[in-house]
C-alpha positions in Angstrom: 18.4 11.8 1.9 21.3 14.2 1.5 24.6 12.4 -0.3 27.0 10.9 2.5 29.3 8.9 0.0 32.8 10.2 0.2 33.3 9.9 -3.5 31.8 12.7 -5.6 32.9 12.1 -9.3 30.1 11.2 -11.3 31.5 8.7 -13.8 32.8 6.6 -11.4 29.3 6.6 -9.2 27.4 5.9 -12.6 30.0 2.7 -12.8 28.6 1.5 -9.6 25.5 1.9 -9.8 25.1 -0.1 -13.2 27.3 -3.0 -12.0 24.7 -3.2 -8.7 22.0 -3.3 -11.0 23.7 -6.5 -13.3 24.5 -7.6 -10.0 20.8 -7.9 -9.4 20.1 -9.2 -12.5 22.7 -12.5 -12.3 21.4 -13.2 -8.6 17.7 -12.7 -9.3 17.5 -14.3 -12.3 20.1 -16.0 -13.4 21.2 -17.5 -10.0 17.8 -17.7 -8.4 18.7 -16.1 -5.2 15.8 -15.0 -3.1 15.3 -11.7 -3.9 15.6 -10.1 -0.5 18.5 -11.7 0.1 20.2 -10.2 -3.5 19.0 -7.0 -2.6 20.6 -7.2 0.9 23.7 -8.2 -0.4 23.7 -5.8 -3.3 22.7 -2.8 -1.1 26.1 -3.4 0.9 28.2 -3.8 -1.4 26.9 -0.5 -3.2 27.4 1.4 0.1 31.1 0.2 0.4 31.6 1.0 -3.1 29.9 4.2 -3.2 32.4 5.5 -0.5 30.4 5.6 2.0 32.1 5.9 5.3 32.0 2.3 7.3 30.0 3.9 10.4 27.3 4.9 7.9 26.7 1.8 5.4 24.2 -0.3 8.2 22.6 3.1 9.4 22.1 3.7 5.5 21.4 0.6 4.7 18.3 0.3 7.7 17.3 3.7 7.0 16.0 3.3 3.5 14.5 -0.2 5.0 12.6 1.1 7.6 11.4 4.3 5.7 10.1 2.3 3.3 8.5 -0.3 5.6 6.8 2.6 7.6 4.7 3.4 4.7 3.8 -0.4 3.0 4.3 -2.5 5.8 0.3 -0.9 7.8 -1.0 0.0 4.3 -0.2 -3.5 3.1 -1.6 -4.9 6.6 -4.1 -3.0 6.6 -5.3 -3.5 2.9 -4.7 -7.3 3.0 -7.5 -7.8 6.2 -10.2 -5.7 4.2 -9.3 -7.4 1.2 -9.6 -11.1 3.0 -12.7 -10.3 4.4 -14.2 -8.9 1.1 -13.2 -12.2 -0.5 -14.4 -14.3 2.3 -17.8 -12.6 3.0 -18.6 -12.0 -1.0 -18.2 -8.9 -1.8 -15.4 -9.0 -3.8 -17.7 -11.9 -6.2 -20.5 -9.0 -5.7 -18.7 -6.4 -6.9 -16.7 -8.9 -9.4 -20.4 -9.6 -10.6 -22.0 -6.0 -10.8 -19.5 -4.9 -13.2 -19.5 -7.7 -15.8 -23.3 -7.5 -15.1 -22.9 -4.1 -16.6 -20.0 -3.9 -18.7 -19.7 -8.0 -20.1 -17.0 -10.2 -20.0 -15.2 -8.0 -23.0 -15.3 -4.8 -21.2 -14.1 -6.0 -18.0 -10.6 -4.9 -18.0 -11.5 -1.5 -19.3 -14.4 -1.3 -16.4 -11.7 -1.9 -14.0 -9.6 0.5 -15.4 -12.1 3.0 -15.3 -13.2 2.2 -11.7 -9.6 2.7 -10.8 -9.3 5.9 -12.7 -12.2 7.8 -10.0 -10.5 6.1 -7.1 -7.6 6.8 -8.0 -8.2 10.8 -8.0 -7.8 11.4 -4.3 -5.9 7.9 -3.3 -2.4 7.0 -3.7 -1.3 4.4 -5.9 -0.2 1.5 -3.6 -3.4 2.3 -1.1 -5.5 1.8 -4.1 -4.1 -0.8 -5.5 -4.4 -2.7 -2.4 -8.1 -2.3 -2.1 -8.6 -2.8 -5.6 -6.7 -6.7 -5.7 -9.3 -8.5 -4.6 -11.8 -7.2 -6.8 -9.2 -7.6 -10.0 -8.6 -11.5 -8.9 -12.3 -12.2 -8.7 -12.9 -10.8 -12.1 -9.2 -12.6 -13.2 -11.0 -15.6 -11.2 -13.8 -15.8 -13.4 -13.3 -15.0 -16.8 -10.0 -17.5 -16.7 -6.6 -16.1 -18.6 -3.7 -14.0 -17.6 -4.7 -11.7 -14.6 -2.8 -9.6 -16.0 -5.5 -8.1 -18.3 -7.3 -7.0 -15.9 -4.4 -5.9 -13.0 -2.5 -3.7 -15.6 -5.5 -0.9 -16.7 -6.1 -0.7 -13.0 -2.7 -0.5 -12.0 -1.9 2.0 -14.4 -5.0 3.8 -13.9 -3.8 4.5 -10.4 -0.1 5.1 -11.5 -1.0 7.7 -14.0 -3.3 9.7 -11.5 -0.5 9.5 -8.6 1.9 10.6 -11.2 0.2 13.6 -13.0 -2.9 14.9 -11.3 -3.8 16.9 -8.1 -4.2 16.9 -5.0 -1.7 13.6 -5.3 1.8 14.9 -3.3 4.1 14.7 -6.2 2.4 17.3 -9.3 1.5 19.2 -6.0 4.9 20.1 -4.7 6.7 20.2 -8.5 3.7 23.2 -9.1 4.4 24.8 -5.9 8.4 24.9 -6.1 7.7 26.4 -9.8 5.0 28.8 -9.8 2.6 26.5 -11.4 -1.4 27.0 -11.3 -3.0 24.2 -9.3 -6.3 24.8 -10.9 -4.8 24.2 -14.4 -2.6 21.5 -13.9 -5.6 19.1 -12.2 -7.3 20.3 -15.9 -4.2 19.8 -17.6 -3.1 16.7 -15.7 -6.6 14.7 -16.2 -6.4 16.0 -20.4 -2.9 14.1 -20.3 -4.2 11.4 -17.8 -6.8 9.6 -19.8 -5.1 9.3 -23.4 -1.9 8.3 -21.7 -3.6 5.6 -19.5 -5.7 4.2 -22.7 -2.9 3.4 -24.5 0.1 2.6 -22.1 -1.9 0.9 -19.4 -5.5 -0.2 -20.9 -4.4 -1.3 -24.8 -0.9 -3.2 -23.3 -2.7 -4.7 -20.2 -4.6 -6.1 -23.4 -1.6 -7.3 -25.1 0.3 -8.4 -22.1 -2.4 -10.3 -21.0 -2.5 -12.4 -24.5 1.6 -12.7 -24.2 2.0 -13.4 -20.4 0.1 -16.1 -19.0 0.3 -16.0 -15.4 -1.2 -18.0 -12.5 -4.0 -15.6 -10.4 -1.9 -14.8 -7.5 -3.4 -16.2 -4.0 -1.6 -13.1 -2.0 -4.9 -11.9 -1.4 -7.1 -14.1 -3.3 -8.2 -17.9 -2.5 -10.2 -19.3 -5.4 -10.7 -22.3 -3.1 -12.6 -20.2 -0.4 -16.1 -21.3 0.9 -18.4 -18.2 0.2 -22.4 -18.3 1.7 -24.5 -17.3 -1.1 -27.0 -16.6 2.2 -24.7 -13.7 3.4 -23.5 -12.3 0.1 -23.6 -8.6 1.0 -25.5 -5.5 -1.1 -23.6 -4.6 -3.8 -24.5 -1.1 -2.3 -22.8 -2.0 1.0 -19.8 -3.1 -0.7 -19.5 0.1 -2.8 -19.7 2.0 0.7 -16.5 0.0 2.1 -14.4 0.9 -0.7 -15.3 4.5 -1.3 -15.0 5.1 2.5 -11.1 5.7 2.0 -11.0 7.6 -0.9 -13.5 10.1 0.7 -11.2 9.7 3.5 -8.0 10.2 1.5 -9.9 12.9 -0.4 -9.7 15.4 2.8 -6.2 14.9 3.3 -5.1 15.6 -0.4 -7.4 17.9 -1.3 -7.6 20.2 2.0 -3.3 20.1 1.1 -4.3 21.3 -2.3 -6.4 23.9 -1.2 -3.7 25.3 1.3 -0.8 25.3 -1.0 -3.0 27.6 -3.5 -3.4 30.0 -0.7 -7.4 29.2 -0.6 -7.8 28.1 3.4 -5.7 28.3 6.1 -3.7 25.1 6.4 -2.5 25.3 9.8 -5.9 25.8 11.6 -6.7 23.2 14.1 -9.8 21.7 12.4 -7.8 21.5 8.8 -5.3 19.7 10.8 -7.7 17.0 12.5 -9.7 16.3 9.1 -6.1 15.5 7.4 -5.0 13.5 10.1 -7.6 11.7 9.5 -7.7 11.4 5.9 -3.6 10.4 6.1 -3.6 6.4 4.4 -2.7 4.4 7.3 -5.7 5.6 9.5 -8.1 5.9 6.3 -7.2 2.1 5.9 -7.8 1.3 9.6 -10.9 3.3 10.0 -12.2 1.2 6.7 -11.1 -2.1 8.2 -13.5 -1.2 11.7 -16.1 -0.3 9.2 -15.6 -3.6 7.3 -15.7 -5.6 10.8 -18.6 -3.7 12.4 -20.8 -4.1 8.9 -19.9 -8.1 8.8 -19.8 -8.9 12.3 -23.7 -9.5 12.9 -23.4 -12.3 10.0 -20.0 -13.8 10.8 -18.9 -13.2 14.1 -16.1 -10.9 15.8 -14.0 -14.7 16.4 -14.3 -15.7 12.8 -13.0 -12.4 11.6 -10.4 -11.9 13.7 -9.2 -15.6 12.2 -9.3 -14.1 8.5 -8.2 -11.2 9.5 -5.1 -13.3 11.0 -4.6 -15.7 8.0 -4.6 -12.4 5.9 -1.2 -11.7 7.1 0.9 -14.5 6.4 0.7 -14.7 3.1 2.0 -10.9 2.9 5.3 -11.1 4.7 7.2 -11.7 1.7 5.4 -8.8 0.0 6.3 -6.1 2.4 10.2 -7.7 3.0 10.9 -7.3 -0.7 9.5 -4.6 -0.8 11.3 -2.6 2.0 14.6 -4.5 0.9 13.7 -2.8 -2.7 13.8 0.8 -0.7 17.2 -0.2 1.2 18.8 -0.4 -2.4 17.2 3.0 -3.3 17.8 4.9 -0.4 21.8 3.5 -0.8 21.5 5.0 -4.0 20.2 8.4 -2.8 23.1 8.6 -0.2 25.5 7.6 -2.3 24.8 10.9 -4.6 24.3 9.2 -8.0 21.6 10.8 -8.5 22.6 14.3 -7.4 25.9 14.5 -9.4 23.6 12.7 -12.9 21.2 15.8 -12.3 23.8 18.4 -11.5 25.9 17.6 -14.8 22.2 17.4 -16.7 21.8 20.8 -16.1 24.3 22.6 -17.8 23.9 20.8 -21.1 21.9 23.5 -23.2 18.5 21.3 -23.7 15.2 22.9 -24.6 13.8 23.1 -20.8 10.6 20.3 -21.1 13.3 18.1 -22.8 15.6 18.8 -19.9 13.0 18.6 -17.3 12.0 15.2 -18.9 16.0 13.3 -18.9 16.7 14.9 -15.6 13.7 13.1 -13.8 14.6 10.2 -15.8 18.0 10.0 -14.3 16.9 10.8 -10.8 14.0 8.4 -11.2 16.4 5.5 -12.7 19.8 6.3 -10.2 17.2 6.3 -7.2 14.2 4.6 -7.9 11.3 6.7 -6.0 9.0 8.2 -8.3 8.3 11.3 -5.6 12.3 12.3 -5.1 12.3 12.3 -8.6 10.0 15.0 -9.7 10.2 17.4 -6.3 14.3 16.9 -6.4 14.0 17.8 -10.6 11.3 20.2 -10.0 13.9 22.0 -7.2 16.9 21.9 -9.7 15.1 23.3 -12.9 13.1 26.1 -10.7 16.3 28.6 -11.3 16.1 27.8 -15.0 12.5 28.1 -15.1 12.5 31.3 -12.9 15.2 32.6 -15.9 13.3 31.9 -19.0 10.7 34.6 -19.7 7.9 34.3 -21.8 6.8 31.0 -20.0 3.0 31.1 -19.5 0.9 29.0 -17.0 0.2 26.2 -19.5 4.1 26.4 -20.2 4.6 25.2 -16.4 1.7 23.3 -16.6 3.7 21.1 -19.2 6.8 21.2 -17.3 5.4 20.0 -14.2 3.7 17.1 -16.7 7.4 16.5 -18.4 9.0 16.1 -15.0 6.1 13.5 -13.7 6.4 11.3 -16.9 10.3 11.3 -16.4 9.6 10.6 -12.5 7.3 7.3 -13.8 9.6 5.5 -16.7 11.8 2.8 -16.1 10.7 1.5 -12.7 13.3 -1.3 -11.8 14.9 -3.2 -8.9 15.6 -0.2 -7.0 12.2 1.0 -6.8 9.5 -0.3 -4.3 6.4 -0.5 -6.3 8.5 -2.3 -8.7 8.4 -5.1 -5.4 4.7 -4.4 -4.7 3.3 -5.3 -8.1 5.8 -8.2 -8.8 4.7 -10.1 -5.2 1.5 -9.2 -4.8 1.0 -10.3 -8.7 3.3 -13.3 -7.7 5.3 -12.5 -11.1 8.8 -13.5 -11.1 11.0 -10.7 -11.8 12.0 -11.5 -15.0 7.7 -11.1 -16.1 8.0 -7.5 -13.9 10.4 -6.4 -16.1 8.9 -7.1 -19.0 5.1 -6.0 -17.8 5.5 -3.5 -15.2 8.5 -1.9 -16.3 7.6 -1.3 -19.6 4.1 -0.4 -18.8 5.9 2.2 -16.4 7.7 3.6 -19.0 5.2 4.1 -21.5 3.2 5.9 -19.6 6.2 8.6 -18.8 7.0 8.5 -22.4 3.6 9.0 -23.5 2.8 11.8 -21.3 5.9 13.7 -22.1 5.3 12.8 -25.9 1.8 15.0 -25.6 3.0 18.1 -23.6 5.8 18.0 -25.7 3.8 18.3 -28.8 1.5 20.7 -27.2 4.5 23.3 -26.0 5.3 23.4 -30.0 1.2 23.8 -31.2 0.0 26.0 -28.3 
């Protein structure tokens, strides 16, 4: 979204948008105000201050609301039905079972994180995340302890794929707007991927799941459920219901890939039908009639129609916060905090990974989406980038790399997934903060800590 706010000078936009953010912090936490309601409250106020004309703060205000609903609010619908009836029918436990089976109770968290890291290749972060809950709780469910040993490899397993590696949107369009080799940054991108995941995501789940002992969240998971050990499904059949949507995703994002590198024709009508149906929402839904056709002969259309009901009411709050958490960001977008940070960013003389790197941090902390971060950075640095000579395709490579890790640290109140993980964990905010957000950010840091290193040696 393009800045509407009638004030342009940068200090004084900076000022507002740190005050909303201690706003958030007294109400949230110190006041105990619902969260929605702070972020409602906050979002306003921030328009008004940001100079943002009177006719455009509740057009604003709904915009960044119902954009961000149209993306969670079916993907979080959708995910919490297959996930109910997974946990009703067994197959979650199946699954749950297979992999200690194979793995043990020690290796469970870095099974899951591994599990996450192949389905994560084609599918985005919150879609995979989603389908992965109800397999995380089970294991969470039956080892005992924080469940957040086991949700923080996966989660991170999916954040550092969405964040670094093709065919996800983001290292896509940063490599297209400058110059970079698609082929090299998936190498390049999975090389950075897997050392940065270990340690940020896998090795602090560990720790965070020692310091931070929180209940297993019944969002999507009902320990107290009645499971027929007669109708547990095949593991087999279970494996089929959630690879379904990553092959699914798979043609959208990697047919994309393909036609941004020039290598088929993206426009041609049967290229267009297979990513239409590959696009999340109807990848989700086609996997749901999958799920319901495969479990209907043992449990009935009426009873799941039921779960697929009940699935919904615990998730209300989930996607509310969560769209509330994109009001406050797109508010932040229109008010052009983020454009004026970026524009002054760019005149300051920094090496160009290191400026790549802070400007993405800026966007991604003024704004809070991950994605406006790293094509909006990609965008401004592309002159600078097009200027420099000498720069070879590794050199971009790392750029593009630099950018993503900048796009990924410090996810906060104004950021959506910052919402997601905290309700569908049921983690107060204050226990985001310290989990999420720092897990966030040192996998940005990380990453940009390795190309770094690697521009100097290579």
């Amino acid at each position: 979204m393009e800045s509407i706010a009638q004030v342009a000078d940068p200090t004084y936009l900076l000022t507002v948008a740190a005050m909303a953010i201690f706003a958030l912090l007294i109400l949230i936490i110190k006041l105990k105000v619902h969260a929605f309601v702070s972020l409602t409250l906050v979002s306003f106020a921030t328009a008004v201050a940001a100079g943002i004309s009177s006719e455009q703060v509740v057009p604003t205000m709904m915009s960044g609301f119902g954009g961000t609903l149209a993306s969670v609010a079916l993907l979080v619908g959708l995910g919490a039905m297959i996930g109910k009836t997974l946990e009703v029918t067994g197959g979650a436990q199946v699954l749950a079972d297979t992999l200690i089976g194979r793995f043990g109770k020690e290796k469970a968290p870095l099974a899951l994180g591994v599990a996450s890291l192949l389905f994560g290749f084609p599918i985005f972060f919150d879609a995979g995340l989603i389908v992965m809950m109800p397999i995380i709780l089970s294991v969470a469910h039956k080892f005992g302890g924080s469940p957040l040993k086991y949700a923080l490899p996966s989660a991170g397993a999916f954040a550092v794929m969405h964040a670094f590696v093709p065919p996800h949107p983001g290292p896509v369009a940063a490599a297209d707007l400058l110059g970079a080799n698609i082929g090299m940054l998936l190498f390049v991108g999975m090389m950075v991927a897997i050392p940065t995941w270990y340690v940020g995501a896998y090795l602090f789940g560990l720790y965070a799941g020692k310091k931070f002992d929180i209940p297993l969240s019944k969002v999507f998971f009902n320990a107290n459920g009645v499971i027929d050990p007669a109708k547990l499904p095949k593991f087999s059949t279970v494996m089929m219901i959630l690879v379904l949507p990553v092959l699914l995703i798979f043609m959208d994002t990697g047919l994309n890939t393909l036609a941004v590198a020039g290598m088929i024709d993206g426009s041609s009508p049967l290229v267009e039908t297979l990513r239409m149906l590959g696009k999340t929402p109807v990848a989700l839904l086609i996997t749901l009639l999958v799920c319901l056709v495969v479990f209907a002969k043992d449990y009935g259309m009426k009873h799941l129609e039921k779960l697929c009901g009940d699935s919904l009411a615990p998730i209300c709050a989930v996607i509310l916060v969560t769209g509330a958490g994109g009001m406050f960001g797109g508010v932040l977008r229109a008010s052009g905090i983020g454009e004026a940070l970026a524009n002054a960013l760019s005149d300051t003389g920094m090496p160009l990974i290191v400026a790549a790197f802070v400007i993405a941090t800026c966007l991604r902390v003024a704004q809070g989406s991950a994605t406006v971060a790293l094509t909006t950075t990609a965008a401004l640095i592309a002159p600078m980038v097009a200027a420099t000579t000498g720069l070879t395709d590794l050199d971009l490579c790392f750029i593009v790399i630099a950018i993503a890790g900048g796009s990924t640290v410090l996810s906060h109140f104004n950021d959506s997934g910052f919402w997601l993980v905290g309700r569908l964990m049921e983690m107060d905010e204050k226990t985001t903060l310290k989990t999420w957000t720092v897990m966030e950010t040192l996998l940005g840091s990380i990453a940009f800590i390795i190309v770094a290193v690697l521009t100097l040696i290579l």
